[in-house]
Every structure is written in structure tokens, then in C-alpha cells.
VMD Tcl script that builds the backbone (N, CA, C; Angstrom):
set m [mol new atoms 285]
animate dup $m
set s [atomselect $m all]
$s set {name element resname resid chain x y z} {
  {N N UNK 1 A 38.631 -122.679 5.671}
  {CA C UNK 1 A 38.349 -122.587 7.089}
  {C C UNK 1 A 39.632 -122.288 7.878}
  {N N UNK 2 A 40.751 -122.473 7.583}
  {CA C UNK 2 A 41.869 -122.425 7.876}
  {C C UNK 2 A 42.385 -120.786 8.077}
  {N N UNK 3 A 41.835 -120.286 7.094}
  {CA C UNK 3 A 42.021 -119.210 7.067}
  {C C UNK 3 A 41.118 -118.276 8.565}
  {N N UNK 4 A 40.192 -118.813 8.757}
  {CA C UNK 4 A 39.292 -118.257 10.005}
  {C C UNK 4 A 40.083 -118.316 11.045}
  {N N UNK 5 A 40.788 -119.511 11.490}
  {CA C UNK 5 A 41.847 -119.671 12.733}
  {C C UNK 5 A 42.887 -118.736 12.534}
  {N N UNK 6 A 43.914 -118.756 11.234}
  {CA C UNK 6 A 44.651 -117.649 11.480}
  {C C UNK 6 A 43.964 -116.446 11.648}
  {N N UNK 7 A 42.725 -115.803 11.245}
  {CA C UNK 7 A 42.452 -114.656 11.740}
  {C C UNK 7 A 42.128 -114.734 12.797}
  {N N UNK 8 A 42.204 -115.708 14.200}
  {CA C UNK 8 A 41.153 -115.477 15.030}
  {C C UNK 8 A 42.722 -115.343 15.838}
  {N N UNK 9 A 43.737 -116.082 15.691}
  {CA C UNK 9 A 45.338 -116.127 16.171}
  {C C UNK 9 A 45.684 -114.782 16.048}
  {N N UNK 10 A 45.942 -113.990 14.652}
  {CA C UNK 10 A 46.297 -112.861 15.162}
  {C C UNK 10 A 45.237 -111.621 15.466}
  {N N UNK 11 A 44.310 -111.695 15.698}
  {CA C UNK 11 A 43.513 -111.511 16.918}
  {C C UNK 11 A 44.140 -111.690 18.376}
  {N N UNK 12 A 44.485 -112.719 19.029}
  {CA C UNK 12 A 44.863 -112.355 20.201}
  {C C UNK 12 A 46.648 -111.809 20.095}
  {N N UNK 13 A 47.004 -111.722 18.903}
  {CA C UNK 13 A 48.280 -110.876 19.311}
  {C C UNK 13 A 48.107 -109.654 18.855}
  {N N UNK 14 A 46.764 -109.078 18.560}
  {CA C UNK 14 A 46.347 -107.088 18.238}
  {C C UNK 14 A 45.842 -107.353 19.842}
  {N N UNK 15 A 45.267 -107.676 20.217}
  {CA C UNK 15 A 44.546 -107.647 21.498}
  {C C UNK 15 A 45.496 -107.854 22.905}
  {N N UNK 16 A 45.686 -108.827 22.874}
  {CA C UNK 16 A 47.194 -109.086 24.018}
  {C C UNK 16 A 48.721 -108.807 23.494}
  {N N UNK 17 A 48.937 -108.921 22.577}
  {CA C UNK 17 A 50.341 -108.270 22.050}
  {C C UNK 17 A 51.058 -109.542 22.350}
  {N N UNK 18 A 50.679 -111.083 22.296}
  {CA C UNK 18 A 51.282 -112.002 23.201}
  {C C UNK 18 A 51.682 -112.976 21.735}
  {N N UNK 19 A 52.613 -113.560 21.207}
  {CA C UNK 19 A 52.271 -114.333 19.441}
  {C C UNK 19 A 52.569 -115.636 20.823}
  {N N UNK 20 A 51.217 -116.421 19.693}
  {CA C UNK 20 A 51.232 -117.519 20.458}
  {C C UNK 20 A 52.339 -119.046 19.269}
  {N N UNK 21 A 52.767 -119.657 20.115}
  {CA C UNK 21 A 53.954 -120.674 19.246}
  {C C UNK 21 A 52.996 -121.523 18.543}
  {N N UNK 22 A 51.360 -121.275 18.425}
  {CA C UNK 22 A 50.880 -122.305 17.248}
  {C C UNK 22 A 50.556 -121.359 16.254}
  {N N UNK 23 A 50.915 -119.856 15.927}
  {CA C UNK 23 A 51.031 -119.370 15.003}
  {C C UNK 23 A 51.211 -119.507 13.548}
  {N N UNK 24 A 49.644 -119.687 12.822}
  {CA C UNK 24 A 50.022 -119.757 11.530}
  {C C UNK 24 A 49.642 -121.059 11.447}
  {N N UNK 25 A 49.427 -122.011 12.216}
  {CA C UNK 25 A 48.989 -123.504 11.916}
  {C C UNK 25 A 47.597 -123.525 12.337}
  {N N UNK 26 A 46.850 -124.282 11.417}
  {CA C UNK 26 A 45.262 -124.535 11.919}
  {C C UNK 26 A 45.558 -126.042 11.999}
  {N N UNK 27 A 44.900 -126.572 13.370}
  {CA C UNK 27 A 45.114 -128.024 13.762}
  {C C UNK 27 A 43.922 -128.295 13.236}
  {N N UNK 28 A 44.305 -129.850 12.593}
  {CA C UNK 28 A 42.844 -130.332 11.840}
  {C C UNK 28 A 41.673 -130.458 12.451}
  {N N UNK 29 A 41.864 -130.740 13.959}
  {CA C UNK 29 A 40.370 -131.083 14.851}
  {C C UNK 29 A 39.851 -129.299 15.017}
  {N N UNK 30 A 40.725 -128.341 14.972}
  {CA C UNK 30 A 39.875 -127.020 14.715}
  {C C UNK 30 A 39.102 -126.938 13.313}
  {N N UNK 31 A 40.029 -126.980 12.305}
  {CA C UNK 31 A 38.881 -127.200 11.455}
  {C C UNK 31 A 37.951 -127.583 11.222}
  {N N UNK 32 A 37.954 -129.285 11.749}
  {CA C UNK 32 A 36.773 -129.991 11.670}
  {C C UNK 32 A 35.274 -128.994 12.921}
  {N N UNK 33 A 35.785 -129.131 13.761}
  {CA C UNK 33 A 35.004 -128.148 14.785}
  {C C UNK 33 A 34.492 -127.076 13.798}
  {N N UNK 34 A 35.236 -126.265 13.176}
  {CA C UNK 34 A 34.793 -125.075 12.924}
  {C C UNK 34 A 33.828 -125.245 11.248}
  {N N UNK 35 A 34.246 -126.669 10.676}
  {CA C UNK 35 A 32.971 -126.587 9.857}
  {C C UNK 35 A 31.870 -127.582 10.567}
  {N N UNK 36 A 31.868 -128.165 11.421}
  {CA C UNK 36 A 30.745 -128.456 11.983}
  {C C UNK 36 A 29.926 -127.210 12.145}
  {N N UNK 37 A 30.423 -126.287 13.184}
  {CA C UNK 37 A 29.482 -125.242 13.619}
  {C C UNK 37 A 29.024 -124.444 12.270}
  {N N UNK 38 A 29.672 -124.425 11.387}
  {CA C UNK 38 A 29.126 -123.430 9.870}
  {C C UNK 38 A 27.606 -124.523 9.496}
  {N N UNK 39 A 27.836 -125.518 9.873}
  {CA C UNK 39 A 26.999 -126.444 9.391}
  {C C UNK 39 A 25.718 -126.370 9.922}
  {N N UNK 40 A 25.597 -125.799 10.867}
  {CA C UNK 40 A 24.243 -124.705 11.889}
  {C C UNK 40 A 24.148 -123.777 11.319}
  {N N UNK 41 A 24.661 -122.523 10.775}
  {CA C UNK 41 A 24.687 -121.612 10.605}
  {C C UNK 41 A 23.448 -121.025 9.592}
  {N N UNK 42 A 22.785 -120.312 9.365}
  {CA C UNK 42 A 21.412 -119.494 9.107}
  {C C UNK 42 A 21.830 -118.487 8.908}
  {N N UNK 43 A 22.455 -118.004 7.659}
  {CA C UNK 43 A 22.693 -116.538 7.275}
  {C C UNK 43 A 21.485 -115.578 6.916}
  {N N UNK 44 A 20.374 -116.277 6.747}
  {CA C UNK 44 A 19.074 -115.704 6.924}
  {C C UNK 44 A 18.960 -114.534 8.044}
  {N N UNK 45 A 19.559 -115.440 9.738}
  {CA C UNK 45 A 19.244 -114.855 10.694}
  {C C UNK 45 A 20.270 -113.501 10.917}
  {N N UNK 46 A 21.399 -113.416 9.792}
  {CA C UNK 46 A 22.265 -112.746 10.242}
  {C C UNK 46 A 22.626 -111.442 8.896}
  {N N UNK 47 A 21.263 -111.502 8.364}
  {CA C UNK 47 A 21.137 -110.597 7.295}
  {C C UNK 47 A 20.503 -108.839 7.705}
  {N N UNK 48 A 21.547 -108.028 7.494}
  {CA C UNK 48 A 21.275 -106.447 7.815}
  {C C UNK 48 A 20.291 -105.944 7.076}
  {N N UNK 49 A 19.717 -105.290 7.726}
  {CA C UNK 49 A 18.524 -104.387 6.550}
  {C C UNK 49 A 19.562 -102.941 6.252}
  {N N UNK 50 A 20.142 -102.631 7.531}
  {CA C UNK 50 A 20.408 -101.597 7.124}
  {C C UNK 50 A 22.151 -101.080 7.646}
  {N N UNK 51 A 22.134 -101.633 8.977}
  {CA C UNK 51 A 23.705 -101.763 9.605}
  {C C UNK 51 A 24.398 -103.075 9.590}
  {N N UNK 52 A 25.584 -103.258 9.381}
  {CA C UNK 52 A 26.242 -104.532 10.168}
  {C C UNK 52 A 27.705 -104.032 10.829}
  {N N UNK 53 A 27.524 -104.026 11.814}
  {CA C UNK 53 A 29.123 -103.390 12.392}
  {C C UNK 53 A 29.551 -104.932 12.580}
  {N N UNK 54 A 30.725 -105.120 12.485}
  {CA C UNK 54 A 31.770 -106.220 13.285}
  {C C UNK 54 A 32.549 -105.902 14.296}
  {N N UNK 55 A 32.800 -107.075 15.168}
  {CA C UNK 55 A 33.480 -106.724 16.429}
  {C C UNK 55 A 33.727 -105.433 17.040}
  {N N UNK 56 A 32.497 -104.968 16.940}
  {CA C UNK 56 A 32.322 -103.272 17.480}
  {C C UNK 56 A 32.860 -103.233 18.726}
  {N N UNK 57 A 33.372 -102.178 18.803}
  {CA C UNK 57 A 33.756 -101.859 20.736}
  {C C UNK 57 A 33.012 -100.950 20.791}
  {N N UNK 58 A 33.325 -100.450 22.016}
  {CA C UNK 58 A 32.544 -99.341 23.213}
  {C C UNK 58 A 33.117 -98.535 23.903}
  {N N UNK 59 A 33.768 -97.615 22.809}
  {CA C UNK 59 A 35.035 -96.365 22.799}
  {C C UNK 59 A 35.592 -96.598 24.521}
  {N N UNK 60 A 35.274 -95.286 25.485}
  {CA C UNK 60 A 36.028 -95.644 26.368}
  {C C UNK 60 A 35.187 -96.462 27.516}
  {N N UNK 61 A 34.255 -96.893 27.277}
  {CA C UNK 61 A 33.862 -97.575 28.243}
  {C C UNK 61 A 34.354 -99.129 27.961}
  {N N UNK 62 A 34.734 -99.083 27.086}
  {CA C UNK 62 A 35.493 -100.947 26.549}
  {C C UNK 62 A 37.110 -100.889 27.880}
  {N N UNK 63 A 37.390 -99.633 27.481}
  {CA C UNK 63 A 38.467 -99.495 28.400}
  {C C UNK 63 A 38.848 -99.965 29.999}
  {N N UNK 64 A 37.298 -99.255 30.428}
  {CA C UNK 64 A 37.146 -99.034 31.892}
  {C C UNK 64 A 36.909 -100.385 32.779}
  {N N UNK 65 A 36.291 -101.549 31.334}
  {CA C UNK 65 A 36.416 -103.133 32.375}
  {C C UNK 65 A 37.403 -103.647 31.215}
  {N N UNK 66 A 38.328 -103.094 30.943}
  {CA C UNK 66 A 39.565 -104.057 30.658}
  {C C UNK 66 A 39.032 -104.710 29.167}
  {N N UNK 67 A 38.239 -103.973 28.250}
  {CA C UNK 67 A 38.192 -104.061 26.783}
  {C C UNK 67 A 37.280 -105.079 26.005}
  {N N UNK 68 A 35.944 -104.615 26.581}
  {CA C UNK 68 A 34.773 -105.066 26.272}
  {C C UNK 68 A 34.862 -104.985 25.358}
  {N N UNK 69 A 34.041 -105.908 24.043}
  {CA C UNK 69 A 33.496 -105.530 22.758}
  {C C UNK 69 A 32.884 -106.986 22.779}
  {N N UNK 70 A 32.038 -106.883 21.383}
  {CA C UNK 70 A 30.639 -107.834 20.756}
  {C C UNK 70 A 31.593 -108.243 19.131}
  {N N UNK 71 A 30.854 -109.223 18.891}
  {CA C UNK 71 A 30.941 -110.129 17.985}
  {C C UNK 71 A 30.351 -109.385 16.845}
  {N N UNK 72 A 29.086 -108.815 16.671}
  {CA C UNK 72 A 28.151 -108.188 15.846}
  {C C UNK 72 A 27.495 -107.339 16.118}
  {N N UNK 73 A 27.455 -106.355 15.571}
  {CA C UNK 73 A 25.918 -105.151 16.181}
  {C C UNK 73 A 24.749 -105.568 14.529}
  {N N UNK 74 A 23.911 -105.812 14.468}
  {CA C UNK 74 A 23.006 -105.994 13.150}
  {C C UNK 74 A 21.703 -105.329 13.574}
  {N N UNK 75 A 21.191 -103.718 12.918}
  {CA C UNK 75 A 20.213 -102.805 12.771}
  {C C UNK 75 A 19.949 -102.989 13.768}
  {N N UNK 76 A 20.619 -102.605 14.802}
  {CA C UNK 76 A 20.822 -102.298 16.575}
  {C C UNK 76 A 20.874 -103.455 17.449}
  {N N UNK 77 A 20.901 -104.743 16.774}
  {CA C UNK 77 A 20.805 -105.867 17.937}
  {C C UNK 77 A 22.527 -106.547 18.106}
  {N N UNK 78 A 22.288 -106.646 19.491}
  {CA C UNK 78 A 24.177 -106.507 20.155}
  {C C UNK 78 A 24.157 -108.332 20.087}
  {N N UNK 79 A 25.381 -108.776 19.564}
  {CA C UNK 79 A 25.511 -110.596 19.344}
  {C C UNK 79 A 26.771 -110.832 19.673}
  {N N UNK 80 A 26.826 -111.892 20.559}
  {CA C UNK 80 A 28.224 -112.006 21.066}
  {C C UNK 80 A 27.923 -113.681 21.314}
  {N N UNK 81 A 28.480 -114.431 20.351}
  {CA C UNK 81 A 28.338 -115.484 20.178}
  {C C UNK 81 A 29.420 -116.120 21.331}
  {N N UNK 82 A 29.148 -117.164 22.116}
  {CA C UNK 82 A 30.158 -118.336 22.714}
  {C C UNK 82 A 29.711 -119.350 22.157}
  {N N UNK 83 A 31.241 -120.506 22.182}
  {CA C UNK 83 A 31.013 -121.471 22.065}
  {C C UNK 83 A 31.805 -122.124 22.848}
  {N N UNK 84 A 31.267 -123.792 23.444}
  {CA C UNK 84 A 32.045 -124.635 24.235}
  {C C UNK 84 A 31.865 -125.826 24.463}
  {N N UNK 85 A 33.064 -126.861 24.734}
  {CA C UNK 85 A 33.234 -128.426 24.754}
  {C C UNK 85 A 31.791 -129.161 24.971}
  {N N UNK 86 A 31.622 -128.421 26.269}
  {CA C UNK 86 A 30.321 -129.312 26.774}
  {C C UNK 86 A 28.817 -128.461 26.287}
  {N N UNK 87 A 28.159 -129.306 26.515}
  {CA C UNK 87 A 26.441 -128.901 26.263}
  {C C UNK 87 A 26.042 -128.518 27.753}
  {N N UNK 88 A 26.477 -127.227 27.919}
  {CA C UNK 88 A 26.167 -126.816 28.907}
  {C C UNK 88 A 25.762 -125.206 29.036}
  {N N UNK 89 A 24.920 -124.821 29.374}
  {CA C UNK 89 A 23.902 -123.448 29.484}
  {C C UNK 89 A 24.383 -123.053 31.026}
  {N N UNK 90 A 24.956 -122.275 31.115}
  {CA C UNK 90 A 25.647 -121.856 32.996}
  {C C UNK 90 A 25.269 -120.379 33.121}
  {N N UNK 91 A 25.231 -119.775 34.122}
  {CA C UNK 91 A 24.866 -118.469 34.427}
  {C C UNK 91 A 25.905 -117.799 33.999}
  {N N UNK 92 A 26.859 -118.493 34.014}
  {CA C UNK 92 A 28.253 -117.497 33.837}
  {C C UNK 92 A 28.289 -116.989 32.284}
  {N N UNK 93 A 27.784 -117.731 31.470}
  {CA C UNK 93 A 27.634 -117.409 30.090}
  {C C UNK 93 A 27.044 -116.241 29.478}
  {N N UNK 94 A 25.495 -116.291 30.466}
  {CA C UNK 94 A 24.929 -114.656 30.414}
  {C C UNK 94 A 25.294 -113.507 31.385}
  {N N UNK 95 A 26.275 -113.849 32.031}
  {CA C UNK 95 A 27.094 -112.427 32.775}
  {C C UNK 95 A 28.234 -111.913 31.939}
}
mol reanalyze $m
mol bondsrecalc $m
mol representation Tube
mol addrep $m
């Protein structure tokens, strides 16, 4: 699981160009977090018949609001997973 955080770290330094000083360390309460949420997880629901793109963008229109892209495209359906502290459903989530 450890390995998921460093990919998700240098992720924001291809994306912002910014290296952040917890580089390379996965803090144990991320881990724990991050196999909780595997512990939901239904690879059933996330099985391609025929496409699976990852973190697809949206050539130059990703550009034009400052570098849109999705989590998953799967045999045309667009998935852009959040997650957060509280149990909370806000409008801001589906904008």
C-alpha cells in the first residue's frame, strides 16, 4: 500500500512540478486509511468489457480550466472518485 502513496506523491510533482518534503515516506495512518477504503472496494464494479483508460485527460480542453482530467474512463463511463474526513455529501462535490 505504501507503494500507492508514493505514486500518488510523485503525481503532484508531474502535475505541479512542486517535490513535497514528505517525499518518499508513507505515514502509517495513510496506510491504514488507504487499506480501509480497499476494504470497500468491488472490482466486479470496475471490470472493462472492452476499454479501461486511466487518469485520462481532455487534450486541450483539460488546458482551458487549468487541467481537468478523471480517475477512470471504463467502456465509456467517466469516474472520478473523491474521498474525505467527514461523512459528508455537499454540492461542491458534484460541481
Amino acid at each position: 500500500m505504501e507503494e500507492a502513496i508514493y505514486l500518488a506523491q510523485l503525481d503532484g510533482v508531474v502535475r505541479l512540478g512542486f517535490i513535497y518534503p514528505n517525499l518518499g515516506d508513507a505515514a502509517r495512518e495513510d496506510v491504514r486509511d488507504l487499506n480501509k477504503l480497499l476494504s470497500i472496494f468491488n472490482p466486479a464494479q470496475f471490470r472493462a468489457k472492452d476499454i479501461c483508460l486511466l487518469n485520462p485527460i481532455f487534450g486541450k480542453a483539460s488546458h482551458l480550466i487549468g487541467g481537468a482530467d478523471a480517475d477512470l474512463c471504463i467502456d465509456g463511463m467517466l469516474i472520478d472518485i473523491k474521498t474525505t474526513k467527514n461523512f459528508d455529501l455537499s454540492r461542491k462535490y458534484f460541481n
